[in-house]
One Martini backbone bead per residue (centre of mass of N, CA, C, O) as a GRO file, in nm:
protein
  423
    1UNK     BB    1   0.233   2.255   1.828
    2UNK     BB    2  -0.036   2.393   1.691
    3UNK     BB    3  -0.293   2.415   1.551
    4UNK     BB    4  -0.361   2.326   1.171
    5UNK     BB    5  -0.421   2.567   0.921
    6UNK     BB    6  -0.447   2.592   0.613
    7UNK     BB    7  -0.428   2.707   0.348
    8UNK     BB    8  -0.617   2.927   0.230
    9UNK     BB    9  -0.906   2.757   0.091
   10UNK     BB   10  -0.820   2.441   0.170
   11UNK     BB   11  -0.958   2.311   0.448
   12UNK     BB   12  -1.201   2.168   0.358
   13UNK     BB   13  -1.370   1.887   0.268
   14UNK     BB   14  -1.246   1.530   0.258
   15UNK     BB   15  -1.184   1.190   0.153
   16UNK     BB   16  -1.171   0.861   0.274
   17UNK     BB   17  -1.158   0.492   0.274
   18UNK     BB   18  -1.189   0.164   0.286
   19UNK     BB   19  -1.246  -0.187   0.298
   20UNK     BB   20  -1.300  -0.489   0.432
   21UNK     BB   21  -1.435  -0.823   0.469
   22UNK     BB   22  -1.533  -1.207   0.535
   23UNK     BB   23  -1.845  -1.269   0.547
   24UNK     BB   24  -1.810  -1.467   0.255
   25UNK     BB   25  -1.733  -1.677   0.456
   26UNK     BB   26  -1.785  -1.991   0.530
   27UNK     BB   27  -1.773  -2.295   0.692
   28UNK     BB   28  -1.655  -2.432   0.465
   29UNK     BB   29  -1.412  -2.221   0.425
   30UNK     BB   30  -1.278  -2.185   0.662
   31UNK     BB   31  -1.089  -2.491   0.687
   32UNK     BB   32  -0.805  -2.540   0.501
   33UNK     BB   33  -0.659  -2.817   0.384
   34UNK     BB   34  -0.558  -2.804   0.144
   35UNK     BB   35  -0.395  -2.725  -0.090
   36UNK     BB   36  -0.219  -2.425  -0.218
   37UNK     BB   37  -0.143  -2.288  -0.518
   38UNK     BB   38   0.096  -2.092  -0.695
   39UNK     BB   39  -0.051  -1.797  -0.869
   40UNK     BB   40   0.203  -1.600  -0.877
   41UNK     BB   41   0.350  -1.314  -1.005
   42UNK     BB   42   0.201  -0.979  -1.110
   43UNK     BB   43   0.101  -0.780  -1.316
   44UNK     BB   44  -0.070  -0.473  -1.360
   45UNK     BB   45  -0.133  -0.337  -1.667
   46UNK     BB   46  -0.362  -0.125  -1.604
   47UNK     BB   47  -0.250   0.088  -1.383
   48UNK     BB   48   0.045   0.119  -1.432
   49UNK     BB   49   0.359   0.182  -1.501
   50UNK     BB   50   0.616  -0.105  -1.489
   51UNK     BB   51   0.943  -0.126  -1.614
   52UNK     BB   52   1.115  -0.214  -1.335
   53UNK     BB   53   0.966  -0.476  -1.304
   54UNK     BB   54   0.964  -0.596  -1.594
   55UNK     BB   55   1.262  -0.659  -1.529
   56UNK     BB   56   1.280  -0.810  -1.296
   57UNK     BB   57   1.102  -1.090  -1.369
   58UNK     BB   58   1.357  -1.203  -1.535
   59UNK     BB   59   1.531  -1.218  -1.304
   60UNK     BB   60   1.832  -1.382  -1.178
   61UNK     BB   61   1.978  -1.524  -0.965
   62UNK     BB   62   2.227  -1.733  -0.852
   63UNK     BB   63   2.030  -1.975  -0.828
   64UNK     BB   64   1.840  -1.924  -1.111
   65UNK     BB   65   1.617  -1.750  -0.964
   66UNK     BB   66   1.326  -1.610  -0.988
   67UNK     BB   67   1.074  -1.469  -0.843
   68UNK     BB   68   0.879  -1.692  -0.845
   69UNK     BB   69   1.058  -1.931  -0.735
   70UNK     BB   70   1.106  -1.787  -0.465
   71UNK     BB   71   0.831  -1.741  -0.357
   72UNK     BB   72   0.759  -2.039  -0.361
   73UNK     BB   73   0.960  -2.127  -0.165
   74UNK     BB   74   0.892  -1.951   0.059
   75UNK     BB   75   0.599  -2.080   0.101
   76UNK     BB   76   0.713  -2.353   0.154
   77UNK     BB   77   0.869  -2.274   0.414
   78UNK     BB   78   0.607  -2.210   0.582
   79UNK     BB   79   0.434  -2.183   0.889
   80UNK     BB   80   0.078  -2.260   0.854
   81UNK     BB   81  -0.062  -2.335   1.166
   82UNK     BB   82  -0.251  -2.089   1.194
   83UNK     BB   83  -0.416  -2.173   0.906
   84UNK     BB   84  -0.449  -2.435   0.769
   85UNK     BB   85  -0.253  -2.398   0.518
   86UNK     BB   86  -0.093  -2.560   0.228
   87UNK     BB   87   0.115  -2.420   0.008
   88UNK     BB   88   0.241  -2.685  -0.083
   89UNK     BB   89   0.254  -2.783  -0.349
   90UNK     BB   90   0.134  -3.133  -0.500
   91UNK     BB   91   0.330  -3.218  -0.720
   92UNK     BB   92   0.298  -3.568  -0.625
   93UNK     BB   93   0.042  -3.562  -0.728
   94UNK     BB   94  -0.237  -3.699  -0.891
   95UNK     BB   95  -0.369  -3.559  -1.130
   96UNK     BB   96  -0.666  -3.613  -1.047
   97UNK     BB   97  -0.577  -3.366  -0.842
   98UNK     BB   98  -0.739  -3.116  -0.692
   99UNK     BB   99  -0.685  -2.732  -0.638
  100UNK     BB  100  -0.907  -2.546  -0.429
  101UNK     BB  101  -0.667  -2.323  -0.379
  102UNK     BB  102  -0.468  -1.973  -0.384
  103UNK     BB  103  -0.205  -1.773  -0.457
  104UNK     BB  104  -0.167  -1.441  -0.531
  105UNK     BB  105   0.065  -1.135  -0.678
  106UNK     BB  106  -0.006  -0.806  -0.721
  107UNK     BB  107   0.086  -0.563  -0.940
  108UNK     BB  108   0.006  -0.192  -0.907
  109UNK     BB  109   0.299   0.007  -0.826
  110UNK     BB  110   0.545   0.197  -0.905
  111UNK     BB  111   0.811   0.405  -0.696
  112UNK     BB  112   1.088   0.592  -0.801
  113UNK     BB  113   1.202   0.874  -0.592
  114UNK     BB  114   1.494   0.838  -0.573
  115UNK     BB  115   1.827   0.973  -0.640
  116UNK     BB  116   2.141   1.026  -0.377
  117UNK     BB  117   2.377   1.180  -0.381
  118UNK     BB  118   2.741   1.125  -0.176
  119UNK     BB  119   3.027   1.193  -0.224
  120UNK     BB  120   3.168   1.135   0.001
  121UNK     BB  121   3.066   0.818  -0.030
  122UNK     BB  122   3.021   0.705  -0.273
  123UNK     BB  123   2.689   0.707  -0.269
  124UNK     BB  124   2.367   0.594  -0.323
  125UNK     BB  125   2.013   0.668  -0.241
  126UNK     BB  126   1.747   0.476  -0.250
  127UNK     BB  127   1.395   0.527  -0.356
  128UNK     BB  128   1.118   0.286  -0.308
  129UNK     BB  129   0.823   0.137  -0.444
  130UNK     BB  130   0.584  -0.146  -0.406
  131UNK     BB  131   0.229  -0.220  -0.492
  132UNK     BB  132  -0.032  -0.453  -0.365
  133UNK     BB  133  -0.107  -0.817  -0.361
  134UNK     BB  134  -0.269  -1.060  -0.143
  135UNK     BB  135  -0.411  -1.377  -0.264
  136UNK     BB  136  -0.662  -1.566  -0.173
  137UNK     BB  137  -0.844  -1.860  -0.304
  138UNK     BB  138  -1.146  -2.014  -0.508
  139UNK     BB  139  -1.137  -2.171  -0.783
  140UNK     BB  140  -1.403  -2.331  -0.790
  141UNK     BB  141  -1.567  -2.063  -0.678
  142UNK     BB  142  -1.416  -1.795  -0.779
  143UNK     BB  143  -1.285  -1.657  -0.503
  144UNK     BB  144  -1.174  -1.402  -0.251
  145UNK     BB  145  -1.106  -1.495   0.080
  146UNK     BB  146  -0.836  -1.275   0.069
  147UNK     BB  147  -0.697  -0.957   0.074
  148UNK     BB  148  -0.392  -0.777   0.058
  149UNK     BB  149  -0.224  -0.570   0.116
  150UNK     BB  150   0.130  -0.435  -0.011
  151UNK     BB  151   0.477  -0.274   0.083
  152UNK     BB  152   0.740  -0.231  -0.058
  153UNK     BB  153   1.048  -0.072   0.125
  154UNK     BB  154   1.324   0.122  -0.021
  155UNK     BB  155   1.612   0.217   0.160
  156UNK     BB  156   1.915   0.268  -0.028
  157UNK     BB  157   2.317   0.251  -0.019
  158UNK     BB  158   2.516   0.253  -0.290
  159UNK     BB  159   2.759   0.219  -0.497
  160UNK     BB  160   2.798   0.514  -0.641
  161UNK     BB  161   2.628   0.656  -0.916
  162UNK     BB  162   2.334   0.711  -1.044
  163UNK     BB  163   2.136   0.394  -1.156
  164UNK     BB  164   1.902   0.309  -1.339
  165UNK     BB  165   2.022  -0.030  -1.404
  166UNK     BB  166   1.977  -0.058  -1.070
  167UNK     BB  167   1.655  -0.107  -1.043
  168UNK     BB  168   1.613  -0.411  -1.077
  169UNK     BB  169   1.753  -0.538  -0.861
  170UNK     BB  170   1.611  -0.392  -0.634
  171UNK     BB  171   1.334  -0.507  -0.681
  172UNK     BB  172   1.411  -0.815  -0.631
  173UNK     BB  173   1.519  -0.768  -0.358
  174UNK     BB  174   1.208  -0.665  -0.250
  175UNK     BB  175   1.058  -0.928  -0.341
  176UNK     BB  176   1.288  -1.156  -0.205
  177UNK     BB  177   1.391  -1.054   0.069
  178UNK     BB  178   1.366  -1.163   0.409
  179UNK     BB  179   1.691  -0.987   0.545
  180UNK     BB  180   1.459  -0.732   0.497
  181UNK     BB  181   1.350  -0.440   0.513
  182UNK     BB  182   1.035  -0.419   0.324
  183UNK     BB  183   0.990  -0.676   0.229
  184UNK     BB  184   0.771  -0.918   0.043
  185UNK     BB  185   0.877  -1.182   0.192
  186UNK     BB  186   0.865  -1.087   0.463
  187UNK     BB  187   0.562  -0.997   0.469
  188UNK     BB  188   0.463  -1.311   0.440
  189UNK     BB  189   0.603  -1.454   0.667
  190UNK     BB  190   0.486  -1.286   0.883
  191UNK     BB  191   0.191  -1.170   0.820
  192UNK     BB  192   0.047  -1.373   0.641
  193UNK     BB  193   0.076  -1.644   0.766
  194UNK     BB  194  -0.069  -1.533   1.078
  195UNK     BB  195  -0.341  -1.545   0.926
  196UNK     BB  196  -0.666  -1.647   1.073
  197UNK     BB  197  -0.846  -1.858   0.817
  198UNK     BB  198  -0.952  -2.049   1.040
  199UNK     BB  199  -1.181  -1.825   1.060
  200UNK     BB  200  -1.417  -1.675   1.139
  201UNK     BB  201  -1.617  -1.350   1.006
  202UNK     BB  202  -1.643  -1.035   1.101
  203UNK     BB  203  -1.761  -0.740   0.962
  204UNK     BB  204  -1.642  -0.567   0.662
  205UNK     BB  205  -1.630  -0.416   0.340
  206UNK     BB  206  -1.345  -0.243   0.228
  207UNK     BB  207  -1.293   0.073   0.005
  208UNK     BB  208  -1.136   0.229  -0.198
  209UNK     BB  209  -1.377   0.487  -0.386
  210UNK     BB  210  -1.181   0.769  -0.362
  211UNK     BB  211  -0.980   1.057  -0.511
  212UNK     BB  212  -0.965   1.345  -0.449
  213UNK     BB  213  -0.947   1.732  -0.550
  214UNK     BB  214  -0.869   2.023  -0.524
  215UNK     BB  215  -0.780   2.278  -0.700
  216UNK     BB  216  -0.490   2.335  -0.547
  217UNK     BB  217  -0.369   2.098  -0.714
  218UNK     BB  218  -0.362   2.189  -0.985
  219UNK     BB  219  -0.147   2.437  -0.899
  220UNK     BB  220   0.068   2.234  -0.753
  221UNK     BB  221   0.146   2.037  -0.987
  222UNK     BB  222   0.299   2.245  -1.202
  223UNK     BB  223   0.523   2.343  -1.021
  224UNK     BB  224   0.619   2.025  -1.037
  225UNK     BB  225   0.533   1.850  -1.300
  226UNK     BB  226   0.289   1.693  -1.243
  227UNK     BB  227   0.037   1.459  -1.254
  228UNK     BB  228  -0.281   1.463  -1.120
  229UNK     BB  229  -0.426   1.158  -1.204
  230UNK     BB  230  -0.171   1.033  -1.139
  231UNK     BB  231  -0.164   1.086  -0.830
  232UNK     BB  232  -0.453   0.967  -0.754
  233UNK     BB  233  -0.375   0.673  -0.808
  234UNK     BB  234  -0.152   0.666  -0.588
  235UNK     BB  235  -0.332   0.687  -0.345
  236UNK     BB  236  -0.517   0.504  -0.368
  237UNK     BB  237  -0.305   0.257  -0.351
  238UNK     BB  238  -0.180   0.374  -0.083
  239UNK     BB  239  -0.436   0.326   0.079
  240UNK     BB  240  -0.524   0.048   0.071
  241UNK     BB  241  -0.244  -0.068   0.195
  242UNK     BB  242  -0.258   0.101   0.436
  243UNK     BB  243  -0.461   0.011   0.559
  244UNK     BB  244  -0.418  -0.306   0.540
  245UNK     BB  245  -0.175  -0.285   0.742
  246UNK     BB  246  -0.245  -0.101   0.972
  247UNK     BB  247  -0.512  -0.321   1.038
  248UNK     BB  248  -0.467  -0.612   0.946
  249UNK     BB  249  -0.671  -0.626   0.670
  250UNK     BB  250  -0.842  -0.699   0.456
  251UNK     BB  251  -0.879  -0.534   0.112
  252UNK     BB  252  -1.066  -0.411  -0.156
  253UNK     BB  253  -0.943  -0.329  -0.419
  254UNK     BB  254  -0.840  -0.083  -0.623
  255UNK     BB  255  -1.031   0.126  -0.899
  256UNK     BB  256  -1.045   0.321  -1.162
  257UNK     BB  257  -1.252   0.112  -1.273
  258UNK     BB  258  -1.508  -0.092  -1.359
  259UNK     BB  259  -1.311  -0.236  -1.582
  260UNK     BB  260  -1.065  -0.381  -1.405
  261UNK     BB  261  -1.192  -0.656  -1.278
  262UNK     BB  262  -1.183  -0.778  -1.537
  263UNK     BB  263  -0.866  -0.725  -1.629
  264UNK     BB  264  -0.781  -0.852  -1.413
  265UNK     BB  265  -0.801  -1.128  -1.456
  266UNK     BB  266  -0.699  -1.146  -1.764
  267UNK     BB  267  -0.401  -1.104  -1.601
  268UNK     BB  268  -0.462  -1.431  -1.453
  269UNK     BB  269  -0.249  -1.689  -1.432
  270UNK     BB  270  -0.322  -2.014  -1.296
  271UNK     BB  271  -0.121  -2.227  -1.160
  272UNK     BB  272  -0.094  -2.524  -1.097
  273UNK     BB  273  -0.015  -2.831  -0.902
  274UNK     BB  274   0.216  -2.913  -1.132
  275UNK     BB  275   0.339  -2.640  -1.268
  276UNK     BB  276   0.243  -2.626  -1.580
  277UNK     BB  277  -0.067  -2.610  -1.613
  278UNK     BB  278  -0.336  -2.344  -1.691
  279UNK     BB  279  -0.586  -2.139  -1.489
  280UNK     BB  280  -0.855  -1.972  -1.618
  281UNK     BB  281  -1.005  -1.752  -1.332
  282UNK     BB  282  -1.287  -1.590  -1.182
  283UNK     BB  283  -1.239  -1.255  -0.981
  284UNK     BB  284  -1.454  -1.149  -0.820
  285UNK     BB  285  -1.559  -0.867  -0.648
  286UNK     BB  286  -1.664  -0.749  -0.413
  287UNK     BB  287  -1.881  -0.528  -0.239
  288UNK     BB  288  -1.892  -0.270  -0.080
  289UNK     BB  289  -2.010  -0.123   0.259
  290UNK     BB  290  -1.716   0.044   0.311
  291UNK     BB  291  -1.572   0.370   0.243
  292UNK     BB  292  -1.311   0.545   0.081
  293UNK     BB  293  -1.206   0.899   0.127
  294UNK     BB  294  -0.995   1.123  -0.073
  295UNK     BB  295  -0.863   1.418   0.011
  296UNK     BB  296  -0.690   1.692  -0.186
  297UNK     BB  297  -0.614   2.022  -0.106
  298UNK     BB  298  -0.308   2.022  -0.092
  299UNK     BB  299  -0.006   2.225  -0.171
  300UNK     BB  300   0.314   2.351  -0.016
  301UNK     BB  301   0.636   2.576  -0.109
  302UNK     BB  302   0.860   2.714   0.089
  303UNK     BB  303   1.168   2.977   0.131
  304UNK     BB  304   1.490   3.008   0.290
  305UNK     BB  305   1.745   3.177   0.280
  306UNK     BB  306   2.093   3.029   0.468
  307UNK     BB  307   2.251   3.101   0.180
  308UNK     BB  308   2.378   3.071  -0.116
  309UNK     BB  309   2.310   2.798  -0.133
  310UNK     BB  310   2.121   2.747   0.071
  311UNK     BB  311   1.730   2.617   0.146
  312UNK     BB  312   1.460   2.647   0.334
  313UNK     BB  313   1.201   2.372   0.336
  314UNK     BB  314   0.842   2.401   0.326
  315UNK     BB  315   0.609   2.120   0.360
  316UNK     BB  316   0.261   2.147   0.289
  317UNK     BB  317  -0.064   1.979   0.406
  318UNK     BB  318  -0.405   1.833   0.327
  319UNK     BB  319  -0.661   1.608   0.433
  320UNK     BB  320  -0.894   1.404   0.392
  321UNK     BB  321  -1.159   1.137   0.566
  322UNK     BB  322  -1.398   0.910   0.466
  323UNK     BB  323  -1.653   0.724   0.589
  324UNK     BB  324  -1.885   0.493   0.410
  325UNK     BB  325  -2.191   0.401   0.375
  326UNK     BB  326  -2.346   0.220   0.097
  327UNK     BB  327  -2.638   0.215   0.144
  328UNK     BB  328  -2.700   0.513   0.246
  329UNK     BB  329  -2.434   0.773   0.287
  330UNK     BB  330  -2.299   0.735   0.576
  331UNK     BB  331  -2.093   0.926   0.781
  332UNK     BB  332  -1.844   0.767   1.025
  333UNK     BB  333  -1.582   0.967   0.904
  334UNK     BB  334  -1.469   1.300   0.954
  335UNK     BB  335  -1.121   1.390   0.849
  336UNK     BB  336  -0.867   1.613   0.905
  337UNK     BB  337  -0.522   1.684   0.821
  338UNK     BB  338  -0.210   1.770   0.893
  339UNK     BB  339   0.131   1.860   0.721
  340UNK     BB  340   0.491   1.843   0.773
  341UNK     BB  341   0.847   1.968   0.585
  342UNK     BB  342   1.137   1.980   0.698
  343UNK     BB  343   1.423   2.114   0.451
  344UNK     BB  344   1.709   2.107   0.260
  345UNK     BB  345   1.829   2.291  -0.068
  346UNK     BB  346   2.023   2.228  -0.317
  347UNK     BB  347   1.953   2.397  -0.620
  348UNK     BB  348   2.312   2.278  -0.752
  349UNK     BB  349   2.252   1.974  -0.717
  350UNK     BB  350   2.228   1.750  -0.904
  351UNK     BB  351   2.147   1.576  -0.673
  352UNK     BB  352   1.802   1.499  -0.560
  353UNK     BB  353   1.500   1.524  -0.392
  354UNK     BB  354   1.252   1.563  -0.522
  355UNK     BB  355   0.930   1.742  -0.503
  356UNK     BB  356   0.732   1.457  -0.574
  357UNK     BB  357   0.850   1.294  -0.405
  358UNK     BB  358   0.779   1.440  -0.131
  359UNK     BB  359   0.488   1.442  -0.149
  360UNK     BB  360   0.424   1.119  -0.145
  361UNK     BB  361   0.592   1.093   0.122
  362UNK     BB  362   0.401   1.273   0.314
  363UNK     BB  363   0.139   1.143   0.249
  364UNK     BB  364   0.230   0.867   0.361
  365UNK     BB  365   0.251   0.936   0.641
  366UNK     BB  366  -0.006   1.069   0.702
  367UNK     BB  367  -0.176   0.773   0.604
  368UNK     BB  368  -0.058   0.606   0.816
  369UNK     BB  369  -0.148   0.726   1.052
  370UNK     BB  370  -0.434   0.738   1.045
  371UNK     BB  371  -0.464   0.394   1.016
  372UNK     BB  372  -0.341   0.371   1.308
  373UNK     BB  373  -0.556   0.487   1.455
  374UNK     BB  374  -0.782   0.215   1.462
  375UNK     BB  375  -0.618   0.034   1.663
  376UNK     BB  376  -0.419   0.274   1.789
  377UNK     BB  377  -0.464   0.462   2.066
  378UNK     BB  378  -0.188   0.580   2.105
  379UNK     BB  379  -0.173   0.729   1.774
  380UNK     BB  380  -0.427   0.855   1.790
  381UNK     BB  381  -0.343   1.087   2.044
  382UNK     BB  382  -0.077   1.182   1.893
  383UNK     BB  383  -0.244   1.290   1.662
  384UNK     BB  384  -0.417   1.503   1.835
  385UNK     BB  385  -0.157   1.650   1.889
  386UNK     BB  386   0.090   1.561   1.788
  387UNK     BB  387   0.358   1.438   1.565
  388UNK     BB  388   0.747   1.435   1.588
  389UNK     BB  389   0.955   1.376   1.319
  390UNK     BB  390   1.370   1.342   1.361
  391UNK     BB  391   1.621   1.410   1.181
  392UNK     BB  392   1.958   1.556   1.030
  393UNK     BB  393   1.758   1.664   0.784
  394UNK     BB  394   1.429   1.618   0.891
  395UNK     BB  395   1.070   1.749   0.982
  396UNK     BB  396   0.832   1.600   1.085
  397UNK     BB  397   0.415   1.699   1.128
  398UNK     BB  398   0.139   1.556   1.244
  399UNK     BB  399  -0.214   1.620   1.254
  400UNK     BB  400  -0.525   1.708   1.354
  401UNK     BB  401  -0.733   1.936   1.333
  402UNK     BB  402  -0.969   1.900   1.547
  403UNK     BB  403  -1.069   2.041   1.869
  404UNK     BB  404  -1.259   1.732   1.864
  405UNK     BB  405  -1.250   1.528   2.048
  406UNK     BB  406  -1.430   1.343   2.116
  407UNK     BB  407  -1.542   1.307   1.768
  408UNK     BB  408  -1.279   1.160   1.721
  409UNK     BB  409  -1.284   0.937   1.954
  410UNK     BB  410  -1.595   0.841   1.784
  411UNK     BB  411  -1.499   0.745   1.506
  412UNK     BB  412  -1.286   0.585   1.530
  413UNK     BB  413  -1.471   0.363   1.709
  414UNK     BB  414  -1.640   0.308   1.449
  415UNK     BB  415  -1.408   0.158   1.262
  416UNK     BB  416  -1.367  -0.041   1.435
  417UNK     BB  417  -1.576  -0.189   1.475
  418UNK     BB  418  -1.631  -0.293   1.162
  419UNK     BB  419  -1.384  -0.477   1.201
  420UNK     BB  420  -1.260  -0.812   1.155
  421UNK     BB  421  -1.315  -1.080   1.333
  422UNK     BB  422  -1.341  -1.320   1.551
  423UNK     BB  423  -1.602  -1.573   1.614
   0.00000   0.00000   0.00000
């Protein structure tokens, strides 16, 4: 495929951004020896609704295990030995003994995508996506050592017709299940716990600073009945997630408003290491030094007749993404991204995967590649080449639009440079 010029007046400049440093780690804190207590899993309630995460809180599996409770055996069973940390609450130390770190996990968005029913199959296929933070901190200092992005991806067909009843274990099993794909147990385990948290680190501190959209998104999100600015904070959280998974890095939360900080607080209590008593301490975000600017161009979806029931439909989009610094206002990347997704659509079909969330699912594939390719040179060249993805039902492709490949590669190098590093 050639490089793509999106739809006529929507191509012009958009903006992504940033990340986190961890530069703010002393050499005092560098090493953690102590126990670390696990300060729960928390909904951040003032961020999105999220009211089958809200069942998910309640139910106990067959062991009679809440989420949390899953999740504290999870951390006490992993070896912390790459990070020096000892995240076993020390349940049986004397009371008089403090626990000067902790770890909690907020979520700040759900996501159900849709409920696909197969008749064939007498079965429905769940597409879900829980979006996250997981926080190492400094109880004593009030700090937070280090916040990773997180999130758990379901996709994943059940027997029978869509059963919205169906959702909240669907989550549960997403956030505790280690013996699958997408599980944020598993990410946990695998991800979170061999980051070298005993290393002093050099690089910046990155946040998502803002999420534009162009003209163009107001009249595309009417025609599939969608809320624009509940889009763009989907989108601000996703792309949190999306770098700090994508380049392995610490992430400063993305925030809707100046007011968040305080509210993420608010909703935080911090369960001591005896497990009883509760400690409410202030996690103060550090200022970015680099942002990250995601601008909206907009999406079209274009329809072909090629039977009586069914249509041929493409949905492309572009977005632009741009680093900046904070102190002065330099943008040290700006690029623009086309992409597309060929797929067929029967009408009359009762059950089919709606098309507000085939955009999400879109935006998300194609900001996937982009901050793959930050780290991952083979990604970047692919990136601007074209990377074309296919299945039995659906064809995507991502490309980088500019035909400036020096400043394409001269760009993703200068955001290499400023990531965290071990010194």
């Amino acid at each position: 495929m050639k490089r793509r010029h999106f739809i006529a007046g929507a191509s012009s400049g958009m903006t992504v951004a940033s990340l986190s440093k961890l530069g703010w780690i002393t050499p005092a804190l560098a090493r953690l020896r102590q126990p670390v207590t696990w300060g729960g899993a928390y909904l951040q309630s003032d961020s999105m609704p999220m009211p089958v995460l809200n069942q998910a809180m309640i139910m106990r599996n067959t062991d009679n295990q809440n989420i949390n409770q899953v999740l504290l055996e999870t951390i006490r069973g992993i070896n912390w030995a790459e990070t020096n940390i000892d995240l076993a609450a020390a349940i049986d130390q004397d009371v008089s003994t403090t626990t000067e770190y902790g770890m909690v996990l907020v979520f700040v968005a759900e996501q159900s995508l849709g409920q696909v029913y197969f008749p064939d199959n007498q079965e429905t296929l769940y597409i879900a996506r829980l979006v996250g933070y997981n926080m190492v901190y400094n109880i004593a200092k009030r700090k937070i050592i280090a916040n990773f992005g997180i999130r758990g991806r379901y996709y994943h067909a059940l027997p029978g017709k869509p059963n919205n009843a169906a959702l909240p274990e669907i989550y549960f099993d997403l956030i505790t299940n280690q013996h699958r794909e997408g599980s944020i147990a598993k990410s946990m385990t695998e991800e979170i716990s061999q980051y070298p948290f005993s290393n002093r680190y050099g690089g910046k501190q990155f946040k998502v600073t803002s999420v534009q959209a162009k003209p163009l998104v107001a009249s595309a999100v009417k025609k599939i009945d969608m809320d624009a600015d509940f889009f763009r904070e989907q989108i601000g959280y996703l792309a949190t997630v999306c770098f700090s998974e994508k380049t392995a890095v610490p992430v400063i939360p993305y925030t809707k408003t100046a007011a968040l900080n305080k509210n993420l607080v608010q909703e935080m209590r911090i369960t001591a290491f005896d497990g009883n008593s509760a400690l409410n301490t202030s996690l103060p975000l550090p200022d970015p030094e680099i942002g990250i600017n995601v601008i909206l161009d907009g999406w079209n979806f274009s329809e072909t007749p090629v039977s009586d029931q069914r249509n041929q439909v493409s949905l492309t989009l572009s977005l632009t993404v741009t680093f900046e610094k904070q102190n002065n206002g330099e943008v040290i990347f700006s690029q623009q991204f086309f992409a597309q997704k060929d797929f067929y659509e029967i009408p009359l079909a009762k059950y089919a995967l709606s098309r507000d969330a085939r955009v999400y699912i879109l935006h998300e594939e194609c900001i996937d590649h982009i901050f793959a390719g930050i780290s991952d040179a083979t990604i970047r060249s692919a990136l601007y080449e074209g990377i074309e993805l296919k299945t039995q039902s659906e064809a995507t492709f991502v490309q980088a639009v500019t035909d400036d490949k020096k400043t394409y590669n001269n760009e993703y190098e200068s955001i290499s440079e400023y990531l965290p590093y071990s010194m």
